[in-house]
DSSP file (Angstrom, degrees, kcal/mol; ACC not computed):
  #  RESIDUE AA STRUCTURE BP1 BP2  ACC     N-H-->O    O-->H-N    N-H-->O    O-->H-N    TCO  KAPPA ALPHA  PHI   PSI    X-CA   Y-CA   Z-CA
    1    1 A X              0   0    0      0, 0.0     2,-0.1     0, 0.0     5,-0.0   0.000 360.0 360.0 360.0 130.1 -165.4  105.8  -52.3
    2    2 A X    >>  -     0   0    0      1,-0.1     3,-2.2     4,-0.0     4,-0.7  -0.412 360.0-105.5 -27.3 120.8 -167.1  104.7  -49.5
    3    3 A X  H >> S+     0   0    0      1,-0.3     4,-0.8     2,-0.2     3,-0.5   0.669 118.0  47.6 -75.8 -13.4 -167.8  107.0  -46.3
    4    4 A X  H 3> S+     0   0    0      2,-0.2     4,-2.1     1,-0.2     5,-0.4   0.730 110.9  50.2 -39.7 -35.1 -164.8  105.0  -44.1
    5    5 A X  H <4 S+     0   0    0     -3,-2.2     4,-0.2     2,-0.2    -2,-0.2   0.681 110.5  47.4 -95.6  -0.6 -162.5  105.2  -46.7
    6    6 A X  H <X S+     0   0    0     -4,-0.7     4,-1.1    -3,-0.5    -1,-0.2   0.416 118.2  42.3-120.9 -16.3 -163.1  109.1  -47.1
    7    7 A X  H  X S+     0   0    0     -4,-0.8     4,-0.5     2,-0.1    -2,-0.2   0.685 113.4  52.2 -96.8  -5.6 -162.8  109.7  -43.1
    8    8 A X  H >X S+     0   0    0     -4,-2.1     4,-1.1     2,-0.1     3,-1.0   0.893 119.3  40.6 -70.8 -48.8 -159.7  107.3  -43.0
    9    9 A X  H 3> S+     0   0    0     -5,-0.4     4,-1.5    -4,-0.2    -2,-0.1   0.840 112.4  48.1 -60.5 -45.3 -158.5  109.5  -45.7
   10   10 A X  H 3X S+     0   0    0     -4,-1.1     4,-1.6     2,-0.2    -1,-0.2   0.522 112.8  49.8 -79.5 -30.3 -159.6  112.7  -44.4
   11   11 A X  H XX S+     0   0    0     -3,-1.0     3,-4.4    -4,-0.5     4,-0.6   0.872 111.7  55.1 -84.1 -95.7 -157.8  111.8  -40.3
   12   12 A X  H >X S+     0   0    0     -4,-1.1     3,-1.5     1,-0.5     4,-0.7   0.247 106.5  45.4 -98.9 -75.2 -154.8  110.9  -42.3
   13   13 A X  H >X S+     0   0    0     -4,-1.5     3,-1.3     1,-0.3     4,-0.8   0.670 110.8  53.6  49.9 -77.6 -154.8  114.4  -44.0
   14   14 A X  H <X S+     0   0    0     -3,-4.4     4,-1.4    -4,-1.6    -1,-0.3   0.720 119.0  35.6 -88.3 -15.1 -155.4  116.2  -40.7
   15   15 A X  H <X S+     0   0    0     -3,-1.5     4,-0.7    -4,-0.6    -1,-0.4   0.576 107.1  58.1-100.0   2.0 -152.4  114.4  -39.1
   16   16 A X  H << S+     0   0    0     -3,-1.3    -2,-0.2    -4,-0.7    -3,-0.2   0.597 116.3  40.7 -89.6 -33.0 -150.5  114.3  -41.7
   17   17 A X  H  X S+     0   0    0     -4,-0.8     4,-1.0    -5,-0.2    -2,-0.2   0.969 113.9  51.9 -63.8 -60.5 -151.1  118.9  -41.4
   18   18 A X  H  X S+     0   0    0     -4,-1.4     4,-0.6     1,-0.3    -3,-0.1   0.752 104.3  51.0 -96.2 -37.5 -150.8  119.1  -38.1
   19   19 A X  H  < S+     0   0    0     -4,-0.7    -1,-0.3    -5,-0.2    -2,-0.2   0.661 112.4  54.7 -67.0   3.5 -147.4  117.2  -37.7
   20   20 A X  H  4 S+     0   0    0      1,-0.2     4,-0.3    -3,-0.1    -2,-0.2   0.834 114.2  32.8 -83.6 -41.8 -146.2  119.5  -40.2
   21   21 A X  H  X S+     0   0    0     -4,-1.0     4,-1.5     1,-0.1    -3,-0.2   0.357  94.3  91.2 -88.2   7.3 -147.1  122.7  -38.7
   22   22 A X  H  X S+     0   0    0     -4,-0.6     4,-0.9     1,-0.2    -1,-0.1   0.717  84.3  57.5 -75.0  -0.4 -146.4  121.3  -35.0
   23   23 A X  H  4 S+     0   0    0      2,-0.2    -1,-0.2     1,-0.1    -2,-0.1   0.891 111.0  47.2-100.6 -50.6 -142.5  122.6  -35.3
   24   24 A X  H  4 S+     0   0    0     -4,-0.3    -2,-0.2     1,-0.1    -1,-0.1   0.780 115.2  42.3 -41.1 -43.7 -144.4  126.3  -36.1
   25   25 A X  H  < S+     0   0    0     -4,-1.5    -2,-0.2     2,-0.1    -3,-0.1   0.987 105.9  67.1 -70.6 -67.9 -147.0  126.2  -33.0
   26   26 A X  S  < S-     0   0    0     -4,-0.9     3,-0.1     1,-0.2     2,-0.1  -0.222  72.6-144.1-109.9 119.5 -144.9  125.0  -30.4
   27   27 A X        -     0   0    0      1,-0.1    -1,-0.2    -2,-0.1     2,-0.1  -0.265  29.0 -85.4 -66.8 175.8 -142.2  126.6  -29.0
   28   28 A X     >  -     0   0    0      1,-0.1     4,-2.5    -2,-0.1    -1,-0.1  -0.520  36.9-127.6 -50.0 138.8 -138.5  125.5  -27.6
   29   29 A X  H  > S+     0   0    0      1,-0.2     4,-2.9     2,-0.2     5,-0.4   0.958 105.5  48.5 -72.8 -36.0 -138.9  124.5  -24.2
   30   30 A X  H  4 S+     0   0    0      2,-0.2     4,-0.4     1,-0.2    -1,-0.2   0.867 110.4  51.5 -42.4 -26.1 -135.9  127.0  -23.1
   31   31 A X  H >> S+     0   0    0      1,-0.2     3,-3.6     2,-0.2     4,-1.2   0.925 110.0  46.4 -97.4 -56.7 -137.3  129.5  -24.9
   32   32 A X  H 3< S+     0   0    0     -4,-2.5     4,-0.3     1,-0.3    -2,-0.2   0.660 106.4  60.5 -57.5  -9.5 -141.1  129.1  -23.1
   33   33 A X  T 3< S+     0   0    0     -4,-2.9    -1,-0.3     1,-0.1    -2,-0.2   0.670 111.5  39.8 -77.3 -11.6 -139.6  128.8  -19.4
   34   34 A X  T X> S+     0   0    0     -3,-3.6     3,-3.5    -5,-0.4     4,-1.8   0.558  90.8 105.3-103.3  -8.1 -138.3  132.2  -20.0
   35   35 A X  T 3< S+     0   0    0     -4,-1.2     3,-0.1     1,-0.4    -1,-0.1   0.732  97.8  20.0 -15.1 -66.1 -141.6  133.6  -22.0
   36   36 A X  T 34 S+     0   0    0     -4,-0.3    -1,-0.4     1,-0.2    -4,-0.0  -0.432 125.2  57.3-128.4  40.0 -143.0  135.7  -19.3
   37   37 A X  T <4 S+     0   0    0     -3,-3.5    -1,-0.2    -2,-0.1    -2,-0.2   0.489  83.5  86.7-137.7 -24.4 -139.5  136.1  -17.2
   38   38 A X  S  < S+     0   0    0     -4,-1.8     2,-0.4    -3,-0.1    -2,-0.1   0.288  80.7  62.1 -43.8 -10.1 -137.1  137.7  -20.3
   39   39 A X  S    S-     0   0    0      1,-0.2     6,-0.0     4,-0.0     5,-0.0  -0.954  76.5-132.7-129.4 143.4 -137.8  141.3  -19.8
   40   40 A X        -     0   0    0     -2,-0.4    -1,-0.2     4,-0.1     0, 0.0   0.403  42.1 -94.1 -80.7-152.1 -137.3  143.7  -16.7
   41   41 A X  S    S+     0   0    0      3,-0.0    -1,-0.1     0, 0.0    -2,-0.0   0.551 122.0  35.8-106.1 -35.3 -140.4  146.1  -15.6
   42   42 A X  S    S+     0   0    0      2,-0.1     2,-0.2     3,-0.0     3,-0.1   0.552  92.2  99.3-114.4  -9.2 -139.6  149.0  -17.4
   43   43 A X  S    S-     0   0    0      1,-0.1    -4,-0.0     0, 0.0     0, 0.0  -0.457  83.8 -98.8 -57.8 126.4 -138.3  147.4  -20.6
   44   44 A X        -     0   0    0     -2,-0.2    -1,-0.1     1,-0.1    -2,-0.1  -0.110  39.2 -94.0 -72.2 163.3 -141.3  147.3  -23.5
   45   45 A X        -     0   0    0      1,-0.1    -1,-0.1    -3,-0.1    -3,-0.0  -0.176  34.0-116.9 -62.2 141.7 -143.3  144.7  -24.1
   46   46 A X     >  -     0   0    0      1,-0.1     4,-2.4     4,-0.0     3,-0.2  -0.302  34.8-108.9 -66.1 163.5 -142.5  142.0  -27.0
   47   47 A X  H  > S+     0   0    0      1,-0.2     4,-0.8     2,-0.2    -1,-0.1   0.717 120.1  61.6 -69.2 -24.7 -145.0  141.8  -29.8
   48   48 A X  H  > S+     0   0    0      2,-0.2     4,-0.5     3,-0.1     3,-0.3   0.901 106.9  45.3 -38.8 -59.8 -146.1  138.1  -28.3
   49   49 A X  H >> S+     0   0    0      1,-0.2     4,-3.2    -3,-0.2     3,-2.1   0.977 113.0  49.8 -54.4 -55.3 -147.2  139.9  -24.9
   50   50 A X  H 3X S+     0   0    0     -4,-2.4     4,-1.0     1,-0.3    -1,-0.2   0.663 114.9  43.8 -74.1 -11.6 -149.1  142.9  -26.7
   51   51 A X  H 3X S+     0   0    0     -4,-0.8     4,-0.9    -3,-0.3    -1,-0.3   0.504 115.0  48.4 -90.8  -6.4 -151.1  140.3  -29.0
   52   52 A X  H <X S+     0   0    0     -3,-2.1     4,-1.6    -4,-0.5    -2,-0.2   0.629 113.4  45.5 -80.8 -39.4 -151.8  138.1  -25.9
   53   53 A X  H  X S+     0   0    0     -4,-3.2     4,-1.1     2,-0.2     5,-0.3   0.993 118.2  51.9 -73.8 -56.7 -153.1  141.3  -23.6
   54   54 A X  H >X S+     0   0    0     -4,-1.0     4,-4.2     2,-0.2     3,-1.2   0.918 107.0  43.2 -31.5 -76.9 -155.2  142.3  -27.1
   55   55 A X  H 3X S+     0   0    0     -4,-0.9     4,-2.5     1,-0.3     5,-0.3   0.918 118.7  56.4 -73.3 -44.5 -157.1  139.1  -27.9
   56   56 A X  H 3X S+     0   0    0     -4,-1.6     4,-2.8     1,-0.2    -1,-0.3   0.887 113.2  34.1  -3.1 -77.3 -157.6  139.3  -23.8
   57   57 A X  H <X S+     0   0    0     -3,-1.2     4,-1.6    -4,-1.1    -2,-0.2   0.535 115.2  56.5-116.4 -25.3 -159.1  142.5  -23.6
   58   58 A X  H  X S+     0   0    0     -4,-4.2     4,-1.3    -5,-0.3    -1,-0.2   0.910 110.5  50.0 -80.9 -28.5 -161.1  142.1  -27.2
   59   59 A X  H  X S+     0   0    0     -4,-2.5     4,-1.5    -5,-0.3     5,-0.3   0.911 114.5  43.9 -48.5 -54.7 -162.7  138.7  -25.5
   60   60 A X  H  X S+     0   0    0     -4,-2.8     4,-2.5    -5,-0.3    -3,-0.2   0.980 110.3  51.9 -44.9 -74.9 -163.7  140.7  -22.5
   61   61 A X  H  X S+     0   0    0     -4,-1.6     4,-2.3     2,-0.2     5,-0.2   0.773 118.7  40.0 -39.0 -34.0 -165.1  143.7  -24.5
   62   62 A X  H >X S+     0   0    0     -4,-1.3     3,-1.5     1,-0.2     4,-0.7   0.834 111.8  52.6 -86.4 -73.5 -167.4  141.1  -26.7
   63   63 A X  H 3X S+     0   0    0     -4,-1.5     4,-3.2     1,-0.3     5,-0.2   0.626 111.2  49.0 -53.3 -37.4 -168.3  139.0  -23.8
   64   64 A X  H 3X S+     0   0    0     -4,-2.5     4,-4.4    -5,-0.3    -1,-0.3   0.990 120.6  36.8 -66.4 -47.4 -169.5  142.6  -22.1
   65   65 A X  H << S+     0   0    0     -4,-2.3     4,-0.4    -3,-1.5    -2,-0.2   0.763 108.1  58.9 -57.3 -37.7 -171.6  143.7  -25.3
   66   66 A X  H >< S+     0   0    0     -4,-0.7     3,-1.6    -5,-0.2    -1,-0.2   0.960 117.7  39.1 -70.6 -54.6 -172.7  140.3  -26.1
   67   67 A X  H 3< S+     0   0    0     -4,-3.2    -2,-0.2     1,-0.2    -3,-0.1   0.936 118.2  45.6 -39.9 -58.1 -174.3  140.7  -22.2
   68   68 A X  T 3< S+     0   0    0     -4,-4.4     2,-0.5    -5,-0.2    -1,-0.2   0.454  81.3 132.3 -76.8   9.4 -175.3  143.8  -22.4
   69   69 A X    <   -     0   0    0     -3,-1.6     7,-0.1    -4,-0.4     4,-0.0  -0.476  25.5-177.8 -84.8 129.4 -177.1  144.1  -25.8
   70   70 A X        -     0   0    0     -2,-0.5     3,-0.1     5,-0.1    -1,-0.1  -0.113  45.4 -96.9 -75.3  13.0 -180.1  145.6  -25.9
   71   71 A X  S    S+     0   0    0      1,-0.2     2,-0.2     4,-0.1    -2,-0.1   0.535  80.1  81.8 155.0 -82.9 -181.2  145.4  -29.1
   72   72 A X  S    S-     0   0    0      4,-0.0     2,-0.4     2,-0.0     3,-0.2  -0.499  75.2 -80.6-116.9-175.8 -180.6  148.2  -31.0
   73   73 A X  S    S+     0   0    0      1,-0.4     2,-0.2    -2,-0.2    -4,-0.0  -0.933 114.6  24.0-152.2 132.8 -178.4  149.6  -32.7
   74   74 A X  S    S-     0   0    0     -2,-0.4    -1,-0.4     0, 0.0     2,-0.4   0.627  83.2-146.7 -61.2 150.5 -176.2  151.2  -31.5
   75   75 A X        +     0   0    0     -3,-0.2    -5,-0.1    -2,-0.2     2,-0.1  -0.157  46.7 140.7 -79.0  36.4 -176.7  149.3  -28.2
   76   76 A X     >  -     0   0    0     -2,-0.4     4,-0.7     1,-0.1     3,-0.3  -0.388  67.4-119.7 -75.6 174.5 -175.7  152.5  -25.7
   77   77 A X  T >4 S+     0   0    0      1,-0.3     3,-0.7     2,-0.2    -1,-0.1   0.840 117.3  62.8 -82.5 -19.2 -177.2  153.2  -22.8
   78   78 A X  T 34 S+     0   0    0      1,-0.2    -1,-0.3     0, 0.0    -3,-0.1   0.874  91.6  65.4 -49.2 -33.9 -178.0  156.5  -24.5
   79   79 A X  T 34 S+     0   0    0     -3,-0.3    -2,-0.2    -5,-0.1    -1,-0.2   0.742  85.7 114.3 -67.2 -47.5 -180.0  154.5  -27.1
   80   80 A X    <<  -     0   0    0     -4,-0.7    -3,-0.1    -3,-0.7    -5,-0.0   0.118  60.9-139.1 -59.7 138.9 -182.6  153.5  -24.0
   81   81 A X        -     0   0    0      1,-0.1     2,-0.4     2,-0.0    -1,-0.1  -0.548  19.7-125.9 -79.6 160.4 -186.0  154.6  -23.7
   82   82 A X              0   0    0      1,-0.1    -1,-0.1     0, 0.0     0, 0.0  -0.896 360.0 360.0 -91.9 127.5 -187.0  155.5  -20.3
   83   83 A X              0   0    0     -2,-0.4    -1,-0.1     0, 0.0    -2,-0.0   0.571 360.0 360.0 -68.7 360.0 -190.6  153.1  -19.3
């Protein structure tokens, strides 16, 4: 095969995937205007919210380490020599 005829094949594939799973990704729109309005203040959070606050707050934490790293291992600030 030729390298056209193995990326024609290969696009056709990945749209062929992705309209299959798009019914999975994608919510109802009724149901995604209410996402983030369906629950009171003191009612707990759905399992959606607490894996959306997570992958948050685990992006932050690497982004802070990836800044701050020093090095070593472990990278604390105990771990620094004084000059």
């Amino acid at each position: 095969m030729s390298w056209r005829q193995v990326i024609l094949l290969s696009s056709l594939l990945a749209m062929v995937l992705l309209c299959s799973v798009k019914e999975k990704i994608f919510m109802q729109e009724s149901d995604a205007s209410n996402f983030l309005k369906r629950r009171g203040k003191r009612s707990p959070k759905s399992q959606d919210e607490v894996n959306e606050q997570e992958e948050r707050t685990r992006e932050a934490v690497e982004q802070w380490r990836q800044w701050h790293y020093d090095g070593l291992y472990p990278p604390y600030l105990y771990n620094r020599h004084p000059i």
